[in-house]
N, C-alpha and C positions, 0 to 999 in steps of 0.2 A: 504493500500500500504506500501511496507517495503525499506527500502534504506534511504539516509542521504538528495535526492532532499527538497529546500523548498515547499511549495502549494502555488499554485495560480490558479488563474481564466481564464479559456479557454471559448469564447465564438464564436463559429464557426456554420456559416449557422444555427442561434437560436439554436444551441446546447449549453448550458451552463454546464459546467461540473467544479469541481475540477479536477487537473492533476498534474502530480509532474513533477519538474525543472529535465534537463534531468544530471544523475546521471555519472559516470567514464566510458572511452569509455569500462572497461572490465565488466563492474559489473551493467550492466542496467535493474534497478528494475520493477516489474509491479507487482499489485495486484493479480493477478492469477498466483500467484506463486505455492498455492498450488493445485496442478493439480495431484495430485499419489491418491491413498486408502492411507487411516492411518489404524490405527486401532480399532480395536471395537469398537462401540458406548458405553457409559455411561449405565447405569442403571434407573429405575426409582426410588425412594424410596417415602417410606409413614409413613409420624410421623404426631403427633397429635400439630397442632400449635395453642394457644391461643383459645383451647378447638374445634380446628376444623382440621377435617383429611385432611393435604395436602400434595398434589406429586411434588415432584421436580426431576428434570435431572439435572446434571450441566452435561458441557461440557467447554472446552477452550475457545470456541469463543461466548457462549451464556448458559444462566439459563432457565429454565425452571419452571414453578410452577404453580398450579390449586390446586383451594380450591373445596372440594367436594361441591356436589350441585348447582355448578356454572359451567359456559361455557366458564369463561375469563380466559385463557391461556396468563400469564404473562410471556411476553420473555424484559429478562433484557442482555444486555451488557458491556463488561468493558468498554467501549467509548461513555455511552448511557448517560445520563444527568435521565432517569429513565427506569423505563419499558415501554412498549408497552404493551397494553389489548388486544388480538387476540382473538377473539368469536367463538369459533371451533365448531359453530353449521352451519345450514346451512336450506334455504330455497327452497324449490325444487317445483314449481308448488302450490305454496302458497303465499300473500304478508307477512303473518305472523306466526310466531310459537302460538299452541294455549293457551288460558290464564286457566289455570296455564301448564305451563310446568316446568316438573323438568329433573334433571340432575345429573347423577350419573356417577361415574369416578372408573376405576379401571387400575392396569398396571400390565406389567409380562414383564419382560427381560428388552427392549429397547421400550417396546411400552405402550402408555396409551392409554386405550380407551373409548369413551365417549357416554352414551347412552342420547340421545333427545328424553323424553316421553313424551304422548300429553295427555292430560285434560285426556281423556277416557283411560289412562293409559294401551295404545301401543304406542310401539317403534317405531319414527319416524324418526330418524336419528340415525347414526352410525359412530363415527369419530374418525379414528386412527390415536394417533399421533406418530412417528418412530424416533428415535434421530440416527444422525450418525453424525461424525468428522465435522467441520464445517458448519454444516445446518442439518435442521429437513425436514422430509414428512408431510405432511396430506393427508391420503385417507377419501373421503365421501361418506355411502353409505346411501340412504334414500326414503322412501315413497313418489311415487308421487303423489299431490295434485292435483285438478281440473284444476288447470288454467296452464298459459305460466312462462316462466323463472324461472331461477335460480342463485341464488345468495350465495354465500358459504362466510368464515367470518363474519358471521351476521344472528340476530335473529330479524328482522322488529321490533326493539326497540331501543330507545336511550341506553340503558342499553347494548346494543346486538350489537355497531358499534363499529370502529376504527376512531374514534373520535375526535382520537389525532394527529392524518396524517396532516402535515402542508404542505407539495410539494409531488411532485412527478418528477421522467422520465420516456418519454415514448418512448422506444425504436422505435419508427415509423416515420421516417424522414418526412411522406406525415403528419402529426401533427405534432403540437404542443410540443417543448422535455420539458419543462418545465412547469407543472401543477399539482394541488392539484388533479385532476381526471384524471390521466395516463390511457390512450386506446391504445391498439393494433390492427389492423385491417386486415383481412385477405381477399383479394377479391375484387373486383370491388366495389367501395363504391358510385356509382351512378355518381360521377364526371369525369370529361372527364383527369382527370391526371394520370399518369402513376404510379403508386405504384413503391417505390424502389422496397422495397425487399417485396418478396412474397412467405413466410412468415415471417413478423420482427421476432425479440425473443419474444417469445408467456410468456412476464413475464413485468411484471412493478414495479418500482421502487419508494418506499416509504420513505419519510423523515421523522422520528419517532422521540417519546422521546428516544429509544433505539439506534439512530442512522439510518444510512440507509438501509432499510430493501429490498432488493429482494423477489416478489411475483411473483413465475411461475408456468408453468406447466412440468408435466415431463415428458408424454406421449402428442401424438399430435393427438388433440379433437375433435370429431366432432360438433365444432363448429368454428365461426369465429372472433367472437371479444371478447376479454379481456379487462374488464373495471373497475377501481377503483373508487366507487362512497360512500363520507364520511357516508354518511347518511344512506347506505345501507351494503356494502361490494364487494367482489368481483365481479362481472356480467358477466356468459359466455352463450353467446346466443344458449344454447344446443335447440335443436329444440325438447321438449321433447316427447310430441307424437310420431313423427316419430322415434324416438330412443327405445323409449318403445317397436317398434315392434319388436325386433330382439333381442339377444344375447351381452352383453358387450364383445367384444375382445381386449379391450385397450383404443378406442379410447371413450367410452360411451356406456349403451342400458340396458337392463335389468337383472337384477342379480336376485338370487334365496335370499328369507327373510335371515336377517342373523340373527342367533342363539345368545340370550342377558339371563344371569342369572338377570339381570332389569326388566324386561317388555316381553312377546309375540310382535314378531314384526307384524304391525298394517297390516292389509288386502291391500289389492289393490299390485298397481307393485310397484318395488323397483327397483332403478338404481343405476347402479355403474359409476363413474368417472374417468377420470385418476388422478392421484395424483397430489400435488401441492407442491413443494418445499420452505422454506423458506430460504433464507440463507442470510448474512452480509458484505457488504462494505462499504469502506472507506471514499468513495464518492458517488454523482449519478450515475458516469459512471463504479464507484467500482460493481456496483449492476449488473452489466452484468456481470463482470469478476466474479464475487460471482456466479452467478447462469449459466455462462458457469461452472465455477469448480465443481460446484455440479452436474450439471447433467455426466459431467466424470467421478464423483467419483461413482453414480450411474449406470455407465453404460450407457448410454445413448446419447454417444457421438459417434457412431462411423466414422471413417474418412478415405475418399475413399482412399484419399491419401496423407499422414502426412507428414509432412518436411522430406527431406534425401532420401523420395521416389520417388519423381515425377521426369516424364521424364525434360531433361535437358531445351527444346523448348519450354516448360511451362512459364518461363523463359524471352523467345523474348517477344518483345514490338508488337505488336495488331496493326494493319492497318486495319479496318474496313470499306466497301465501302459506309454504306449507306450515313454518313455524303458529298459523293464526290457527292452520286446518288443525293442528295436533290439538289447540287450544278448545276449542271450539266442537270438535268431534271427536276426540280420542284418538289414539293412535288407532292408526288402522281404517277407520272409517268415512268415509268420501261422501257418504249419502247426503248433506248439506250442502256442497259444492256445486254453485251454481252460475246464471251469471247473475243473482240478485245479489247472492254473495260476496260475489267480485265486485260487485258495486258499493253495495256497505263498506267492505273494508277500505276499497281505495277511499271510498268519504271517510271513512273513520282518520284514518293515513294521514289526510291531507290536512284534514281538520286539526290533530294533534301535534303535526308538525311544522306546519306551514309552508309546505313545499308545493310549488303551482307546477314542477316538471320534476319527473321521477320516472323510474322502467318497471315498470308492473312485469313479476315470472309467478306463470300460471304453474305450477308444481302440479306432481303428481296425482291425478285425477279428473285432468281436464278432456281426459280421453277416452271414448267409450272402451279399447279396448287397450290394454299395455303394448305402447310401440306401434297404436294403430294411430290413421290420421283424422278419424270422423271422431267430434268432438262428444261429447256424454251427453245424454237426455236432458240433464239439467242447463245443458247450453245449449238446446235447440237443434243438436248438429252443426252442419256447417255454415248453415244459413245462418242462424244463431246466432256462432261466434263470431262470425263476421259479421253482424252487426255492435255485439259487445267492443270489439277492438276498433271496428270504424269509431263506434263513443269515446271509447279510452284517446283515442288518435285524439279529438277532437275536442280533449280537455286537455289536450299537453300533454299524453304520457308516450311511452312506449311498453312495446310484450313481448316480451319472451317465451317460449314454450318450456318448461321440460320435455326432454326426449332418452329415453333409458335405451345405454348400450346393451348387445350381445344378447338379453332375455326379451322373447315372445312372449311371454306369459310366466306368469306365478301361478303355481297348481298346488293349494295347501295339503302341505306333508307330501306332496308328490315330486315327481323327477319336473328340477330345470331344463327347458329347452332354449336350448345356444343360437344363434343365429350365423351361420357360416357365410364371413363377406369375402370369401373364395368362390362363391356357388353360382353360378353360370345365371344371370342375372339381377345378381344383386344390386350393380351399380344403376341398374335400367330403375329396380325399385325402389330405391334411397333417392333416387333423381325425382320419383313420380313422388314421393311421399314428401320431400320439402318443398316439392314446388305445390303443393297442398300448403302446407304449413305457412309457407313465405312469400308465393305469389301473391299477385294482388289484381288476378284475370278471376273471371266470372268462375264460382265454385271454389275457390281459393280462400285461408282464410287471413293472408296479409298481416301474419304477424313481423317482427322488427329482429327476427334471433332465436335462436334455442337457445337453452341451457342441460349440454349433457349430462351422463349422471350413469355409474356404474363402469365405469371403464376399467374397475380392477379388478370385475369378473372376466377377464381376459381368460380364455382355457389355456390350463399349463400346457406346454411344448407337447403336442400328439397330432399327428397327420391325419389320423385315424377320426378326427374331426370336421377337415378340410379337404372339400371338394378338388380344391386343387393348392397342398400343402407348400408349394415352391413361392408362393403370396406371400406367404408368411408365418410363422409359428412364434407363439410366444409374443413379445413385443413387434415384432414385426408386422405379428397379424394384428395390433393394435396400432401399429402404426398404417396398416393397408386401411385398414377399417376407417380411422378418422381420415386419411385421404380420402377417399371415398365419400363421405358423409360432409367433409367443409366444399369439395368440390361440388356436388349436389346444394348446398348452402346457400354459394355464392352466386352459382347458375343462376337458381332460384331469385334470389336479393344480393346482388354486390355491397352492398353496405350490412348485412343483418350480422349480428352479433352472433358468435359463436364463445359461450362462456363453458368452459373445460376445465379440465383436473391434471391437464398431462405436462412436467415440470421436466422434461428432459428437454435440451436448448432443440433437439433434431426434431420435434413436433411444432415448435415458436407456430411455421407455417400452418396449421394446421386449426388456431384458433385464434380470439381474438382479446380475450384476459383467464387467467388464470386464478380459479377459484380455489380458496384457502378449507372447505372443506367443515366439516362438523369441528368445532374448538372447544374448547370448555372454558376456557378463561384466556383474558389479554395476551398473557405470556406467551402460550400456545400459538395463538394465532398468528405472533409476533414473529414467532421464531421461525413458523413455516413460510411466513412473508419474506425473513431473511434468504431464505432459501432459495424462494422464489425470485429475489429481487437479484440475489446473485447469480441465479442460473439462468434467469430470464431476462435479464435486465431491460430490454426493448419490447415486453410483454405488459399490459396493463396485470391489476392484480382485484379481481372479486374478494372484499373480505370478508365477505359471509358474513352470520350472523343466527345462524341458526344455533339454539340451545343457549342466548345468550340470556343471561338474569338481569336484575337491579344492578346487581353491584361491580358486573362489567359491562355496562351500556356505554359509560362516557367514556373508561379508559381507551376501550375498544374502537368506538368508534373515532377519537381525536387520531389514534393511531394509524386506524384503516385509510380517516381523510385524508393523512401525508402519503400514506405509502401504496396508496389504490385506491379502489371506489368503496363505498360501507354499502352493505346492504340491512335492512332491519326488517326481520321475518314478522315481526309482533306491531300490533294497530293500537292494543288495548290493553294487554298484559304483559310479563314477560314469561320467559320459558318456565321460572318459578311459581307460578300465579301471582304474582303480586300486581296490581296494578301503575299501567304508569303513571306515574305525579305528571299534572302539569308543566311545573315548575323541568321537570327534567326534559319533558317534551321538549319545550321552548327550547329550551340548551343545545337537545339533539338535532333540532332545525337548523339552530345557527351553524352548529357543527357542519352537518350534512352540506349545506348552502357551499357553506363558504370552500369545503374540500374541493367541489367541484368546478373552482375557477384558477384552481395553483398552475394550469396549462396541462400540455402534454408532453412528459421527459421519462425522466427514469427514476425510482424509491433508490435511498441509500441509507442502508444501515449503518448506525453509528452504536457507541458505546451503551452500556446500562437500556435498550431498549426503546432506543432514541432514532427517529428517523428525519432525512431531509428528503426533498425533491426536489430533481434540480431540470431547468430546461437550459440547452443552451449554455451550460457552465453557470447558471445561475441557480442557486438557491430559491426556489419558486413557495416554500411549504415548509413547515419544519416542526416538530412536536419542541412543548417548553416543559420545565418543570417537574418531570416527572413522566409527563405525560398526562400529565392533567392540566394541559393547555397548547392551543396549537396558534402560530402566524402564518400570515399568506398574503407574500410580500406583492404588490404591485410593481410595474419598472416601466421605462419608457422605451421607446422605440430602438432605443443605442442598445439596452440591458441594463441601464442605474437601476437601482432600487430609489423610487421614490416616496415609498411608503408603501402600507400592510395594514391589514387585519388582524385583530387579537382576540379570542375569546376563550375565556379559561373556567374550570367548575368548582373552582373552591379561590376564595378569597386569600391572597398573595400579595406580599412585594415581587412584580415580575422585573427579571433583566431579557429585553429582546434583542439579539444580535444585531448590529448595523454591521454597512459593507463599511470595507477600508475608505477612510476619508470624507466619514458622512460628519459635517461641521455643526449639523442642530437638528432635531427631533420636536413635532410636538403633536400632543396627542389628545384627543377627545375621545367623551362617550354616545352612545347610542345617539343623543339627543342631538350632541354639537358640542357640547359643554366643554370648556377645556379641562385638561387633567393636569396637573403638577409633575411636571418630569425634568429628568437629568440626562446627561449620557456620563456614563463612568464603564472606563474598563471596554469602550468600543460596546458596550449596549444602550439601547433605552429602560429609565430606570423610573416606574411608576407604581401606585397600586392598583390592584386590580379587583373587581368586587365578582364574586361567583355570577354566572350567569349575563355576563355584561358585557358588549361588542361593543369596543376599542379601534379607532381609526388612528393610525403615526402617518403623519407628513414625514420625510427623510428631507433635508438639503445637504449641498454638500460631496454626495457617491458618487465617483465617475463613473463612465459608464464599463459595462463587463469585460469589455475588450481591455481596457486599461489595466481592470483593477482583478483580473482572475488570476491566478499564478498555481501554479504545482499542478498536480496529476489531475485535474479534473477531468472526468469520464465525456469525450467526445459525445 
């Protein structure tokens, strides 16, 4: 991370991360700063060291070096205490390499490559290693062996592990974030709990002698879990049988021998993988922002829709009815769900909060039948609901659908049925079924977006499910699937929203923010926002709202309006029963209001649970206090900060950051009224009365260009 912040320690919903103190409101730094192409990668070379031929890369951000006849890939850093040993062999359908195996190294350009021969002196492995700007590749290609699994970084030897690994992150909110064996998990894991995100970042995060290292992938696998285990190496549960039938086109399957001036490559099938990326942060939560930047610079990122594009209602704060339906019906029961319904609550909504424009998501129920497109008897059908959303349109709102992944139905106590988006017409019927949804031609019901849901019933790696299993398996097949479904989407509506659950940067394209999922308290939500914010960082962020109480309504939501959009499931109670106070109403208005004009940029996590927003290398949004206060800075045409908005929910002396060189500050209330203020220490320094909207004039700030400095994330 670059900027002048001190480090400290952020421990949010068992996220344990380093984070940096938040920096000048013009100039706020984040580690994914380097997000462009640089230039060329390095070279390999070959000299003779201490009577043995070795290669080395250097690069800015990391060394490189393998001694011939060895597999240990020494990756050294300037921030490392020493190197890391990386075993760039790899086990495919074997528990071990066979005794003796040897190992022979050669480079040309940017790449070295490394043949793995076995006893009988064929080629068993094949491992290229690719240097670029900031991070390196490994591709593996290899001989499959008799048995099950695969495990890459490792030769089933002490000699042959990563040894040295003291911690780890695991990017997967539903584990564990802090562990020497980081797992990723993709899919229904047997447990009755809802997977955030489906799919987390398909990479984990190592605490090395070299510093913190990022392990990911850069294609998305057909497989489902990503696991670091010391003893062994990488573990991706490639289903390899079933992949050996068919053709590699990215995601895994079988390749043609590849050609070695070493050794004839050894009989049997040989599979190709996607590559794996390695690359360097600052921190554990550095290791996201590392291996987002790399997969960008790879290419690999693309995004449906980047800051500066998205429609402006993207924007609005989220009123989502299931949380009202739980309320109001019990769990389980839809029978009330109507569109009289729909209309209460959005009056109830608007009345409580005073919001004239907001995204009304129809949740689960609003469909006669699950994953069908003809609306429910209580909306009339389609005739119906198309006229409910033409009202909604025409009071300011926007609609979202829920639309449930991979299940046709729910059969109580009976078998789930999967929905195969391999199967020889699927894409003809996801085309016909949104353009129901999102059209706005006669028989259409012209909603604004889905909101998916279920994406981590993904069926684990089995062919035996897919009509035509070379689509995808695993994440792949979740990755085919939402191709599919945003293509269909957009057909449909180029503008409608697509809000999703999938946190790996290689989906970005795929949707258009990133929903935080059931939370139970601020922290939680916090921490999966950090997540989010690192691995997505060109991603809006849904901050849900579902299962919220009394007593995380404000923290939650100050937090959601810096760092994404807030949604608020509840009209009249909260998830606890308790009713809501007026007085917090009012508050959650101003909140809601004011989140939705910080611009469009990117959330940046800061220390203790602290967030900024920045557009433009500006500081747009910024949580105060605790977080129980947010500002949302205004600026002019150049980038000055000319002044901000304040509103905080408990009575305070606040200090609000100004930009370098701001010479006077002055501030009023709601009314107009002046307030008494200072600037000390580069903030504005006033009181603040709970519940009370706070306008600062700024003079004084040059403008962004002037006054930005250090790493600020492009």
């Amino acid at each position: 991370m670059t900027g002048s912040g001190r480090w400290s320690v952020l421990s949010a919903g068992g996220l344990a991360v380093l984070l940096a103190a938040a920096p000048a409101v013009t100039a706020s730094a984040h580690p994914a700063a380097a997000r462009v192409r640089l230039a060329g990668p390095a070279q390999w070379t070959s000299a003779v060291v201490g009577g043995l031929q070795t290669f080395r890369l250097q690069e800015p951000a990391y060394t490189l070096t393998l001694s011939q006849g060895t597999a240990d890939l020494r990756v050294a850093t300037a921030a490392g205490a020493g190197p890391l040993t990386l075993p760039i062999t790899a086990l495919i359908g074997r528990p071990s390499l066979p005794t003796p195996a040897r190992f022979r190294a050669s480079v040309s350009g940017a790449e070295l490559t490394l043949a793995t021969v076995g006893a009988g002196a064929g080629l068993l492995v094949t491992t290229i290693v690719t240097g670029a700007p900031g991070s390196f590749t490994v591709k593996f290609l290899a001989q499959a062996g008799p048995g099950p699994g695969a495990v890459f970084f490792g030769g089933g030897t002490p000699a042959t592990t990563m040894a040295a690994v003291t911690g780890g992150l695991t990017p997967d909110p539903a584990l564990p974030s802090s562990s020497r064996t980081p797992t990723v998990v993709v899919g229904n894991t047997g447990t009755t709990y809802s997977e955030p995100f489906a799919p987390p970042p398909l990479m984990v995060g190592l605490d090395t002698p070299a510093g913190w290292v990022a392990l990911g992938l850069v294609g998305v696998p057909n497989a489902s879990i990503v696991a670091f285990r010391p003893g062994s190496g990488l573990v991706v549960n490639y289903p390899l049988a079933q992949i050996s039938a068919f053709a590699d086109i990215g995601a895994g399957g079988r390749v043609s021998p590849p050609s070695s001036p070493v050794a004839p490559a050894a009989a049997g099938t040989w599979l190709g993988f996607p590559r794996f990326v390695v690359a360097f942060g600052a921190t554990a939560l550095g290791t996201l922002d590392a291996y987002s930047a790399a997969l960008s610079g790879l290419g690999m990122v693309p995004v449906a829709y980047p800051p500066g594009t998205r429609p402006a209602w993207w924007s609005w704060p989220f009123t989502d009815t299931w949380g009202q339906q739980f309320l109001v019906d019990g769990l389980g029961s839809k029978r009330p769900f109507s569109t009289g319904w729909v209309l209460s609550m959005v009056a109830a909504w608007r009345s409580q909060f005073g919001l004239q424009h907001f995204t009304v998501v129809l949740d689960d129920g609003w469909e006669q039948r699950l994953g069908g497109d003809i609306p429910a008897a209580g909306f009339g059908g389609i005739q119906g609901m198309r006229r409910l959303i033409n009202q909604l349109h025409a009071e300011g709102l926007k609609v979202v659908l829920w639309w449930p992944l991979w299940l046709t139905q729910l059969v109580p106590h009976g078998p789930r049925r999967f929905l195969d988006p391999s199967a020889p017409g699927f894409a003809a019927a996801t085309q016909a079924e949104m353009r129901v949804l999102l059209g706005s031609g006669p028989g259409d019901l012209n909603a604004d977006g889905i909101k998916y849901d279920w994406g981590y019933l993904v069926p684990q790696p089995n062919a035996s499910h897919f009509a035509d299993p070379q689509e995808g398996l695993g994440a792949a097949a979740l990755f085919h699937y939402l191709k599919v479904l945003s293509t269909a989407v957009w057909a449909a509506h180029p503008g409608a929203l697509i809000d999703g659950g999938a946190a790996a940067p290689q989906f970005d394209g795929l949707e258009g923010v990133l929903r935080l999922y059931d939370g139970l308290q601020t922290t939680q939500w916090s921490a999966r926002a950090a997540i989010a914010a690192s691995a997505d960082p060109e991603v809006g962020i849904d901050g849900d709202g579902f299962l919220m109480d009394q007593s995380q309504a404000l923290p939650h939501a100050i937090g959601s309006a810096v760092y994404g959009t807030p949604a608020l499931y509840y009209a009249t109670q909260w998830a606890g029963g308790q009713p809501i106070p007026a007085a917090q109403a009012h508050l959650l208005g101003l909140i809601l209001s004011l989140g939705a004009t910080r611009g469009q940029g990117e959330a940046v996590p800061l220390a203790n649970g602290a967030w900024d927003y920045v557009v433009h290398q500006v500081v747009t949004a910024r949580t105060l206090d605790g977080g129980l206060a947010l500002v949302v800075y205004q600026t002019s045409p150049c980038g000055a900060v000319v002044g901000g908005t304040v509103v905080g929910t408990a009575a305070a002396s606040m200090a609000v950051p100004l930009p370098p060189g701001a010479t006077a500050v002055q501030v009023s209330d709601g009314p107009g009224a002046a307030v008494p203020s200072s600037i000390a220490n580069g903030t504005a320094v006033f009181a603040l009365a709970a519940g009370a909207r706070y306008q600062l004039r700024v003079s004084g700030a040059p403008c962004a260009g002037a006054a930005a400095s250090g790493g600020a994330r492009p």
